[in-house]
C-alpha positions in Angstrom: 161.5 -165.2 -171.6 162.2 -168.3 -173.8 160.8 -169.3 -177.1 158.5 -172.6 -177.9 158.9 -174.5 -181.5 155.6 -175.7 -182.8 155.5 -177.1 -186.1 152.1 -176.5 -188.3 152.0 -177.6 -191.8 155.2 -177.8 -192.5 155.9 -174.4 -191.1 157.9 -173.7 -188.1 156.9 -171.0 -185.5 158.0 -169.8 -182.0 156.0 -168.1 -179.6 156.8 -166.5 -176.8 155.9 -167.7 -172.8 156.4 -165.0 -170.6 157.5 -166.2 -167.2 156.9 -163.8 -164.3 160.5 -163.1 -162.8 161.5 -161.6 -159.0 161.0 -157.8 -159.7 157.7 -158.5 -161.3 156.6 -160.3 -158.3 157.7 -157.9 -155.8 155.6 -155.0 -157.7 152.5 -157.3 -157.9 153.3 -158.2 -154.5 153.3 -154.6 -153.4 150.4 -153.2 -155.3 148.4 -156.1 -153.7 149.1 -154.7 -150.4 148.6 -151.8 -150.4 145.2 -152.3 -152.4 144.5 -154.6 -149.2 145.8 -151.6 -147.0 143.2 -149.4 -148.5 140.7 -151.4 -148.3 141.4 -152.0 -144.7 141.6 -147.9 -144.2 138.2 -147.9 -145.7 136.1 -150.1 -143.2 138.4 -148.6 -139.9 136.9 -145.4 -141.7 134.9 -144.0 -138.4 131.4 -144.4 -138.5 128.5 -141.3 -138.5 128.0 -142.3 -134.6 131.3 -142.0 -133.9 131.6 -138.8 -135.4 128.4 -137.2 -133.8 129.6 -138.2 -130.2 133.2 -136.5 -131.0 131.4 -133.7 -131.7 129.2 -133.7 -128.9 132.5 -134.4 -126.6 134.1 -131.4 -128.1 130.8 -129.3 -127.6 129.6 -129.7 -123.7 132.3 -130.9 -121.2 129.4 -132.4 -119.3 129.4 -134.8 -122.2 133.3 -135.6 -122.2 133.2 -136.3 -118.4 130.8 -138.8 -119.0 132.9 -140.5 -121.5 136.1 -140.4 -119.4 133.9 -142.5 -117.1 133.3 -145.2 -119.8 136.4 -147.8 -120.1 137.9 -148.0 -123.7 136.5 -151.1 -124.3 133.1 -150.3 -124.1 133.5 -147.0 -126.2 134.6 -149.4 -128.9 131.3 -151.2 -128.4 128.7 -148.2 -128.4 130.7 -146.8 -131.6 129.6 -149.1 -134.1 133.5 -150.1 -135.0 133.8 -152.8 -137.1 137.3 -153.5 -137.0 140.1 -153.0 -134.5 142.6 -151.2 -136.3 145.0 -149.0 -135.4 142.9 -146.1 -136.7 140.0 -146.6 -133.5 143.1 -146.9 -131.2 144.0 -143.5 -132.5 140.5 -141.7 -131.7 140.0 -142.9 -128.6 143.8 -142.2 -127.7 143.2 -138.6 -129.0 140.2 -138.2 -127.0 142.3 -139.4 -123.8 145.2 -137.0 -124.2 143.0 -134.1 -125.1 140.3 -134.9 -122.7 141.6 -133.0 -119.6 142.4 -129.9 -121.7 138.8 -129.7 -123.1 137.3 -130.0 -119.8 139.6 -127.5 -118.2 138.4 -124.9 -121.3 134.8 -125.6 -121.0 133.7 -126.4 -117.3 134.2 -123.3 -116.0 131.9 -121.5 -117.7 129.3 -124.2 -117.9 129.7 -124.5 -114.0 128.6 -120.9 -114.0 125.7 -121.3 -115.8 124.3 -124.0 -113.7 125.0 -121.7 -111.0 123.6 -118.7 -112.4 120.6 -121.1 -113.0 120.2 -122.5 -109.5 120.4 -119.0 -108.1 117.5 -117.7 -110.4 115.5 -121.4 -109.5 116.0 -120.6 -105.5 115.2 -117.2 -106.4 112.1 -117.9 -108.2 111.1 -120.4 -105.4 111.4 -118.0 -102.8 109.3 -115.6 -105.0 106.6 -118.3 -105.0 106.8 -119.6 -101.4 106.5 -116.1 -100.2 102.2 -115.2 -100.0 100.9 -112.0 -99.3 97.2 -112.7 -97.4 94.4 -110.4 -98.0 92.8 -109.7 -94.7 89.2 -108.2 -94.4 89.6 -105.5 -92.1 86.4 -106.8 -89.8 89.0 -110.1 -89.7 92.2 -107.6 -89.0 93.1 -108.3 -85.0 95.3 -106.4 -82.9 99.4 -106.0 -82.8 100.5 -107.6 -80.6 103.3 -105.3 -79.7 102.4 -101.7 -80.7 105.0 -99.6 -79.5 107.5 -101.9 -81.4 105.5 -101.8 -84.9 104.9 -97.7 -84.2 108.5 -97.0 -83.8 109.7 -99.0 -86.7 106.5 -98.1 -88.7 107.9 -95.4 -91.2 111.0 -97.1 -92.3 109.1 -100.6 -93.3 106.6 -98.4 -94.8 109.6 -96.9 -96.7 111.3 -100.6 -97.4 113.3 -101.9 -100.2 111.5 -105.1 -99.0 108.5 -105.6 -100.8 107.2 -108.2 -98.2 108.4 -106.1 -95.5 106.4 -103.3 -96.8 103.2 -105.3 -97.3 103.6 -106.3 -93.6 103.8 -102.3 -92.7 100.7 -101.4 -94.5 99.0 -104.4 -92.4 99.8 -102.4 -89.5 98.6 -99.2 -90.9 95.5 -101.0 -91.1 95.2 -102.1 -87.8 96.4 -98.9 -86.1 93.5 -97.5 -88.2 91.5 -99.3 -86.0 92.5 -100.1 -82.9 94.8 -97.8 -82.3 93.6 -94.6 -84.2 94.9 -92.1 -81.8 98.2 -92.9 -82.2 98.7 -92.7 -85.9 97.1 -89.8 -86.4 100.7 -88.2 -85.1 102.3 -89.1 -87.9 99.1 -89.7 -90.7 100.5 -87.2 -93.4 103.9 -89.0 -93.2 101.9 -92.2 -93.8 100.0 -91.3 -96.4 102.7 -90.1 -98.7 104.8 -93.6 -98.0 101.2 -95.5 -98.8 101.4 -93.5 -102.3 104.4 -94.1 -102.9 103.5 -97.9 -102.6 100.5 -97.3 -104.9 103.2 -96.7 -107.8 104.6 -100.0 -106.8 104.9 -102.1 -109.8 104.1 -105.5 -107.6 100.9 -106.1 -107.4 100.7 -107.3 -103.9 102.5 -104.1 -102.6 99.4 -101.8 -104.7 96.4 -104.1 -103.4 97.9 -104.1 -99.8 98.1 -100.3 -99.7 94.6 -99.8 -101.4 93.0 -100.9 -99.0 95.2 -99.2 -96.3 93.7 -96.3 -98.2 90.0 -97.7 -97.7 90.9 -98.5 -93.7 92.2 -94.7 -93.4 89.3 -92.9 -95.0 86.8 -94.9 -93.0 88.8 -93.8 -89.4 89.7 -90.4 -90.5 87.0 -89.3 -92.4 87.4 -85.3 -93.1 91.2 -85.5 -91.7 92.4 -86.4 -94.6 91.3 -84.2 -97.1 94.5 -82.2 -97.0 96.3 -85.0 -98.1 93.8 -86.9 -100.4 94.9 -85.4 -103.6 97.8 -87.5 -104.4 95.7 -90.5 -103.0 93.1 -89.7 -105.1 94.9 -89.8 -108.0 96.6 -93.1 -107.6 93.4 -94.6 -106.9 91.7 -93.3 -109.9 94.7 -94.7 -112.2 94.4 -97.7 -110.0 90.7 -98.5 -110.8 90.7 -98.1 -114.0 93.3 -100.3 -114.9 93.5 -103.8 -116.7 94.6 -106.0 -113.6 91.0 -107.1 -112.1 91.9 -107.7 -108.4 93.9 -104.2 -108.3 91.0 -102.5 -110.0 88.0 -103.6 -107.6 90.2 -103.2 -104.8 90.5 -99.7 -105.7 86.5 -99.7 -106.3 86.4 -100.0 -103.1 88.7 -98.0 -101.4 86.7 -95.1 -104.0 82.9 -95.9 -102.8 84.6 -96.0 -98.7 86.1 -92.2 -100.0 82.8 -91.3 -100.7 81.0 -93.0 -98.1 83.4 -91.5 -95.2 84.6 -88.1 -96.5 81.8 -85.3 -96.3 80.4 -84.9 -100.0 80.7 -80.7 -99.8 85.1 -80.8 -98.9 84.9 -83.7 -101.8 83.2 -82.7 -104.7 85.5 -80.1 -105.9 88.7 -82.6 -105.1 86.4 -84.5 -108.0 85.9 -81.7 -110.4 89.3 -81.8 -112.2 89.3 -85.1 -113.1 86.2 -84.8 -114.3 87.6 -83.0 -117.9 90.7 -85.5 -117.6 92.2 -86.4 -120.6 91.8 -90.2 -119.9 88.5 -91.5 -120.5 88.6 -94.3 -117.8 89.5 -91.6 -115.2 86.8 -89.5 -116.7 84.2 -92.4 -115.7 85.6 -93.4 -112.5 85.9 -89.3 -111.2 81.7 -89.5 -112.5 80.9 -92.2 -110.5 82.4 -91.0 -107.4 80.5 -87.7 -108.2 77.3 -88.6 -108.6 78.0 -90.9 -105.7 78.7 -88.4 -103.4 76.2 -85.4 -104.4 73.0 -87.2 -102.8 74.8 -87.5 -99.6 74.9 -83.3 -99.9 71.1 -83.8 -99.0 68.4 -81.0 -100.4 70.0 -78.1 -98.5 73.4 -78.9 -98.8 72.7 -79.5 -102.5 70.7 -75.9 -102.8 74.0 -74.7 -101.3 76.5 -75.8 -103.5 74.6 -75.1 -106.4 72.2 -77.0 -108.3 72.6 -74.9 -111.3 76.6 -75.7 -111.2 75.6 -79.9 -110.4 73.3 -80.1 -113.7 75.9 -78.0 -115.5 78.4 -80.9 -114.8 75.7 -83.6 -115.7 75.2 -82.3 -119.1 78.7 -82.3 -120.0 79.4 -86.0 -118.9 76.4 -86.7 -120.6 78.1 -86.5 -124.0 81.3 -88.5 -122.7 82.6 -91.5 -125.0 82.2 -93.8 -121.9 79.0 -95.8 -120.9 80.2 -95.2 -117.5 80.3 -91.7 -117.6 76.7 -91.2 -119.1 75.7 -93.8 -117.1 76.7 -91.6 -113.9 75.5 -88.3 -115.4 71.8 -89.9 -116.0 71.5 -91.1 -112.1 72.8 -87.7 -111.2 70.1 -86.0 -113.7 67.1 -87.8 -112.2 68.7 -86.9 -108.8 68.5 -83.4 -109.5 65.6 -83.4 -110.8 63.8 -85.0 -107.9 65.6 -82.8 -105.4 64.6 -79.9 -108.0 60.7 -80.6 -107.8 60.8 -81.9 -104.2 61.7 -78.0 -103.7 59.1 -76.4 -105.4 55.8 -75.3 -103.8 52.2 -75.7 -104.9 49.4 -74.9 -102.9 46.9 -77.3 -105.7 48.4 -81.0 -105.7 46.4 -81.2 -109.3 48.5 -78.8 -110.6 51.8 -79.7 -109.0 53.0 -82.1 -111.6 52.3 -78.9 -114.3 53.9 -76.8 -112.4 57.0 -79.4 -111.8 57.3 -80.1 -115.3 57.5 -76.5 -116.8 59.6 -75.1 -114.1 62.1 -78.1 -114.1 62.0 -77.9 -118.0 62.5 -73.8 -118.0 65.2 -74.3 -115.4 67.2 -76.6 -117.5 66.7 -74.0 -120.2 67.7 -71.1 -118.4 70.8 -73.0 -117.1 72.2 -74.8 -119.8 72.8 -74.6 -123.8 69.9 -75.7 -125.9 71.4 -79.0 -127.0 72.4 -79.9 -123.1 69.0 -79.0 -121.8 67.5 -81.2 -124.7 69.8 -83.7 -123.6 69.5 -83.2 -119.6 65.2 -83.2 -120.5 65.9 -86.4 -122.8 67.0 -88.6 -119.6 64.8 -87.1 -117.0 61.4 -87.1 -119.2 58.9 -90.0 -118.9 58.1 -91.9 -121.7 55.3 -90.3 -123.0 57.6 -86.5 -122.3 60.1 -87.9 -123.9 59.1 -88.8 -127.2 57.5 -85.1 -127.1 60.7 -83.8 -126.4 62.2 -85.7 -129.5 60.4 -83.7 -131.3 
């Protein structure tokens, strides 16, 4: 520091002029820096790219084996890096060292997902190239080697193998009906393995053996009626449930039971599940009743008991189900036909007089008064019916 002499009016004065020495210089000098140093720090700081992909590389070592691919050079260039500092050189260096160690942690286990998914994938493929066909049994042609398929028969039947099963009850069918004969030696041991693939939970193993039911009771007819409970069970559950193709297959198989198995040994294999707790059954077990009863004829029907058959058609008359009512109305006019049909009259004027009170004093004489109302309701003619109203 020196002093300067100025003269003002007369007056001396002396300022001061401060020169900047070494030290002073070398602490400006500094402070410059390392502003400049910060400043550098700040635009090498890495970018929100950059950041996302190192997280993604630490995340999926798919990723990080891609990157280990890509040359240095053009990491720098997909990370939007302005600068080339020292601080990018130390990213990408980091990622190198640790890139082996984060790919030895994670592939493993990401190896054995994709191998847990390719399994599932071939799996599911398998699942889908493998078709079950349908085959009407007028299309259903011979085996081609029958004492092979016999022998080995019962343990397909009994399968693990859900295709190999499906194959089995194909036979069934066709030994049903070109071989018949032969399978009846072992029919009851059949028939238990083709309810046990009624339970099955695949769809394809149920329809396949549904209609191996339908084939049987159309070759067998009375034969199996020892053995029909447990089938008829199953196929009642079977037709009234929610998957359509299952269900009318097991329509089917039900109007073939009735069609091929003599109505008198059937009707009271019907009669319990006629009071089942299940509604659906309820209605399906009435169909296949009042299916089955005209087939009895007039003297088979006079035999069983017309007074027990309108009995059952009142009660199902008063069932929650359409079906059921439905049923019990076709088997009410039945009866009633049968019923007047059997009664005698020597003056045809008077026949439809005599009809009408004995018909109506029969339903009287057999049932409650509410059922007979009911029973007289459905078999009336217009013109009785609104009489019987009131």
């Amino acid at each position: 520091m020196r002093l300067s002499k100025h003269e003002v009016a007369g007056s001396t004065k002396y300022t001061k002029n401060i020169t900047p020495n070494n030290s002073s210089q070398q602490r400006l000098r500094s402070r410059l820096l390392s502003l400049s140093l910060s400043l550098s720090l700040c635009r090498l700081r890495p970018s929100p790219s950059f950041r996302l992909l190192i997280e993604k590389v630490k995340m999926s070592g798919k990723a990080l084996r891609d990157l280990n691919v890509l040359p240095a050079s053009g990491l720098d260039k997909n990370s939007d890096i302005s600068g080339k500092g020292s601080l990018a050189k130390t990213y990408i260096e980091n990622i190198n060292d640790n890139g082996h160690e984060l790919q030895k942690k994670n592939y493993p286990s990401f190896s054995a997902t994709i191998n847990k998914v390719d399994i599932v994938r071939s799996n599911e493929l398998e699942t889908v190239n493998t078709e079950v066909e349908y085959i009407d049994s007028e299309n259903l042609a011979d085996i081609a080697d029958v004492d092979a398929s016999f022998n080995t028969l019962l343990a397909r039947l009994d399968s693990k193998d859900w295709v190999s099963t499906c194959e089995a009850l194909n036979n069934v069918r066709q030994f049903s009906i070109y071989h018949k004969q032969k399978l009846l030696e072992i029919l009851g041991a059949v028939i238990r393995l083709i309810v046990k693939s009624l339970k099955s939970p695949r769809s394809a193993v149920c329809k396949t053996a549904i209609m191996a039911s339908a084939d049987i009771f159309k070759a067998y007819n009375d034969t199996v009626i020892d053995s029909i409970d447990p089938l008829l069970v199953q196929l009642l559950l079977k037709s009234s449930q929610d998957k359509r193709f299952v269900c009318e297959a097991a329509v089917v198989a039900l109007v073939s039971m009735t069609t091929w198995v003599s109505p008198m040994l059937l009707l009271p294999k019907l009669l319990p599940y006629l009071t089942n707790k299940n509604p659906r059954i309820r209605a399906k077990a009435s169909m296949c009743f009042s299916r089955s009863v005209p087939r009895l004829g007039t003297e088979g029907i006079k035999a069983y008991g017309i007074d027990k058959l309108i009995q059952v058609a009142a009660a199902q008359l008063s069932d929650q189900l359409p079906e059921s009512r439905e049923a019990a109305r076709a088997l009410a006019i039945q009866l009633q036909t049968i019923y007047v049909d059997s009664q005698v009259s020597q003056s045809e004027d008077s026949v439809k007089l005599v009809d009408a009170d004995s018909w109506e004093a029969f339903c009287h004489a057999k049932l409650t008064p509410l059922s007979a109302q009911a029973i007289l309701r459905v078999t009336a003619t217009p013109k009785e019916a609104l009489a019987v109203s009131y």
